[in-house]
C-alpha positions in Angstrom: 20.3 61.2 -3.0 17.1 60.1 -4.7 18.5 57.6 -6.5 20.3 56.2 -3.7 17.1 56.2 -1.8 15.2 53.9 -4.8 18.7 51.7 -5.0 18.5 50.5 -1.6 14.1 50.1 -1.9 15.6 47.8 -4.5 17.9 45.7 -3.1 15.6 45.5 -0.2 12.9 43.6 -2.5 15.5 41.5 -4.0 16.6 40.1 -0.5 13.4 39.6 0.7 10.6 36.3 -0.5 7.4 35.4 0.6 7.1 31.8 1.7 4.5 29.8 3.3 5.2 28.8 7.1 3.7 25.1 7.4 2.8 24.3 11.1 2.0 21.0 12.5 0.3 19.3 14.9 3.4 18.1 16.0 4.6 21.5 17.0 7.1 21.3 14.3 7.4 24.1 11.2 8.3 24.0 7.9 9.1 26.9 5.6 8.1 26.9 1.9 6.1 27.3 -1.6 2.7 25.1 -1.7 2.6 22.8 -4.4 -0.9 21.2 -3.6 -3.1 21.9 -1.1 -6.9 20.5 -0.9 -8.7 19.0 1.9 -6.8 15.4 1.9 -3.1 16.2 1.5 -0.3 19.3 1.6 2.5 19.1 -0.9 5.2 21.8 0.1 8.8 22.8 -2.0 11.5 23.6 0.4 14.0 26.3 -0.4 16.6 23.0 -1.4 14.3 22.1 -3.6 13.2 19.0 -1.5 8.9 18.1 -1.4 7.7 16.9 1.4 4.0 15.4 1.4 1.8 15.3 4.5 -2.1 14.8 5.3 -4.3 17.3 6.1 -5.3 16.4 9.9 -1.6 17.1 10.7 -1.5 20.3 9.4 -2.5 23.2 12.4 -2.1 26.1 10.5 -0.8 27.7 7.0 0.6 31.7 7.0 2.1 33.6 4.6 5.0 35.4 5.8 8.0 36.8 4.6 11.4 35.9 5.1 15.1 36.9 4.0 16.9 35.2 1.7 19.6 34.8 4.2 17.9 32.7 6.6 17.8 29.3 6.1 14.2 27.6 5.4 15.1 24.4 6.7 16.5 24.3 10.0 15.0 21.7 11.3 14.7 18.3 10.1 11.6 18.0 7.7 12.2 14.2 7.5 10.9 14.1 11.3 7.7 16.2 10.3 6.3 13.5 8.0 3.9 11.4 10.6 2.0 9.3 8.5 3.8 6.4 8.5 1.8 3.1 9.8 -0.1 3.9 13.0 -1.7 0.9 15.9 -5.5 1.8 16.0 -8.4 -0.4 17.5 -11.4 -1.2 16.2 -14.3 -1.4 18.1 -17.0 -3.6 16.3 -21.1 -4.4 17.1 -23.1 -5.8 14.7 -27.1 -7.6 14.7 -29.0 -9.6 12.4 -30.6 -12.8 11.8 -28.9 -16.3 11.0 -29.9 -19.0 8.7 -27.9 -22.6 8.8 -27.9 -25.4 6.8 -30.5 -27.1 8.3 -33.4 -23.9 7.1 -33.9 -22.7 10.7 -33.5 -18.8 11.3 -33.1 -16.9 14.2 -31.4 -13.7 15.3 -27.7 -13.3 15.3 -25.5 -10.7 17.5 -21.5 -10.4 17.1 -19.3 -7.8 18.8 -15.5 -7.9 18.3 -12.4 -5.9 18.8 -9.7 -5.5 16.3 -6.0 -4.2 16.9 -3.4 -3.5 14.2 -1.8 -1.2 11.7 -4.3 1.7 10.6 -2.5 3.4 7.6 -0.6 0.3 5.5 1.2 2.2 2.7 0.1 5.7 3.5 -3.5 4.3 2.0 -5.6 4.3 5.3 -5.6 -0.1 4.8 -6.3 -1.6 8.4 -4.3 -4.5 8.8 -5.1 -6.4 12.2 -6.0 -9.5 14.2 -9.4 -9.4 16.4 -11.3 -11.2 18.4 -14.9 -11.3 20.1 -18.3 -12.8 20.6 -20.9 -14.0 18.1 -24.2 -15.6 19.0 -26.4 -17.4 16.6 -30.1 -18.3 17.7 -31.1 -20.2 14.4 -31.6 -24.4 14.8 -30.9 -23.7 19.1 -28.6 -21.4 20.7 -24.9 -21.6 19.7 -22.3 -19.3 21.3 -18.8 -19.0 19.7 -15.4 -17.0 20.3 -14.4 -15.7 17.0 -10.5 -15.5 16.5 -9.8 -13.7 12.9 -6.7 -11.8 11.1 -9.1 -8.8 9.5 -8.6 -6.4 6.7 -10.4 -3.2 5.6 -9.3 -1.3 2.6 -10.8 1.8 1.4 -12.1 2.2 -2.4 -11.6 5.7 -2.3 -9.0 8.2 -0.5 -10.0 10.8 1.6 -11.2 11.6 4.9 -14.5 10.3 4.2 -14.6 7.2 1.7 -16.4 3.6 1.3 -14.4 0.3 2.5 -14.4 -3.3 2.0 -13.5 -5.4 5.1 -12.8 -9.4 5.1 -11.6 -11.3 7.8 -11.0 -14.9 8.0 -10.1 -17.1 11.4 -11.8 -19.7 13.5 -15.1 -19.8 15.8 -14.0 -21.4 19.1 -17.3 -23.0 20.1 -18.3 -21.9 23.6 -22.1 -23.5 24.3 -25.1 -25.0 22.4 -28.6 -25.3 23.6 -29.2 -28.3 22.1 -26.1 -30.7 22.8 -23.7 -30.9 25.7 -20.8 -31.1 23.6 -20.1 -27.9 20.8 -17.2 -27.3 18.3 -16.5 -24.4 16.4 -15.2 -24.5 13.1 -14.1 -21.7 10.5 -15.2 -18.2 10.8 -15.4 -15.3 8.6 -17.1 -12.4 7.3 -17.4 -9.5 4.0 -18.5 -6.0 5.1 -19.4 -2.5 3.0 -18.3 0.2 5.3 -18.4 4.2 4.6 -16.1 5.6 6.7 -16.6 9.1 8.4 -13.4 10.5 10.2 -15.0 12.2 13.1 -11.6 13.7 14.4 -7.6 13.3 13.5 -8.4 10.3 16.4 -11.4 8.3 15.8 -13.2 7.7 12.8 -17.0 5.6 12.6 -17.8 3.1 10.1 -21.4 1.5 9.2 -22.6 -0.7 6.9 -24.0 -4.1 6.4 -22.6 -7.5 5.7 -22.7 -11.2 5.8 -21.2 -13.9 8.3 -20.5 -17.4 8.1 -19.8 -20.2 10.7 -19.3 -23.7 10.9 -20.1 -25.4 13.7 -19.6 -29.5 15.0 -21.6 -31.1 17.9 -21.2 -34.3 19.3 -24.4 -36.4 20.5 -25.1 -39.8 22.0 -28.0 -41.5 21.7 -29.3 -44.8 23.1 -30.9 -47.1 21.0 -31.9 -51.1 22.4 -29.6 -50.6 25.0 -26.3 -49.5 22.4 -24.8 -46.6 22.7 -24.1 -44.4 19.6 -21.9 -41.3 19.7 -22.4 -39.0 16.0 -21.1 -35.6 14.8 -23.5 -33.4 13.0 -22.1 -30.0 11.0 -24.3 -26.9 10.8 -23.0 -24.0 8.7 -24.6 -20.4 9.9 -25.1 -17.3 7.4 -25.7 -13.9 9.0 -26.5 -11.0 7.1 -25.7 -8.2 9.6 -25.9 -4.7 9.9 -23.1 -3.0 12.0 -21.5 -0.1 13.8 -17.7 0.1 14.1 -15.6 2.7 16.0 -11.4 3.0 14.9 -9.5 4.6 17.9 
């Protein structure tokens, strides 16, 4: 009887595995051994032997728990689970400084712009996106333009928290200058030095500092002995900005 008794304790243990039960955000579960876990990504073996990767802020919870052999650990559709393909986001931008152009006047300089685009090119957190927005230049007169870019920031380090680069490039509509009835914009664009801090699964803040650049073309007329000339004069504006940016 005995060793009945310690034959079926033993096939009992043979039938039965510990596995990890992976649940997401989503509200959908996966069942498995964990390959790699820290506080950027979760890499988790299937009973198939398939890995599936996924970031950290979509995991809800990890728990141990123990399973028979008999039940399947895939019966859902772990292809569905992985959500970090490319996600829209918007970018929220306002930035202050002073402006310089060509012509050694300064002034203060204010820019605000928002961006719209893909948030996570390549599983690499790379925002990929047009914007567009205001910038104001006080250096040489007033100059107000509408700033129409295609932008890019990519990180120079992974994780949640991590330094960025951004560049964008586009054309300054000109709006108004002080100084001549007649204002055209010219090409636009701007190199920032982010570090990005992912305040929730949502939104994530970004400051740094960097530099703008504008051109900028008025026309003037002038009377001289009764003849009338008509002339186009080019300014170029540099604003070293510091800034505060928002991703939704």
């Amino acid at each position: 009887m005995k060793r009945l008794l310690l034959l079926l304790c033993f096939l009992c243990t043979l039938s039965c595995t510990y596995a990890e039960l992976i649940r997401l955000r989503s509200g959908q579960k996966l069942r498995g051994e964990i390959l790699v876990c820290d506080a950027d990504v979760l890499i988790i073996r299937t009973a198939d032997g398939k890995r599936f990767q996924f970031p950290m802020q979509e995991v809800e919870t990890i728990e141990q728990t123990e399973q028979q052999e008999s039940d399947s650990l895939t019966t859902f559709v772990p292809a569905k689970t992985h959500t970090s393909a490319r996600k829209v986001a918007l970018r929220l931008s306002v930035s202050g400084g002073a402006g310089c152009s060509d012509k050694d006047n300064s002034g203060g300089a204010m820019s605000a712009q928002l961006a719209i685009g893909s948030s996570n090119l390549a599983d690499k957190r790379i925002f990929l996106g047009g914007s567009i927005g205001y910038a104001g230049v006080y250096a040489n007169g007033k100059a107000h333009f509408l700033p129409i870019q295609m932008l890019v920031s990519i990180p120079l380090m992974q994780g949640q928290h991590a330094p960025e680069i951004c560049a964008a490039l586009g054309y300054g509509v000109g709006l108004k200058d002080s100084r001549l009835k007649h204002a055209y914009g010219g090409i636009t664009g701007q190199v920032d030095v982010h570090y990005r801090y992912q305040a929730s699964q949502h939104v994530a803040v970004l400051t740094g500092v960097g530099v703008r650049f504008q051109q900028s073309k008025t026309s003037q007329k002038e009377t001289i002995e009764n003849i009338e000339y008509q002339q186009t004069v080019g300014c170029v504006y540099i604003m070293p900005t510091l800034n505060l940016t928002l991703q939704f």
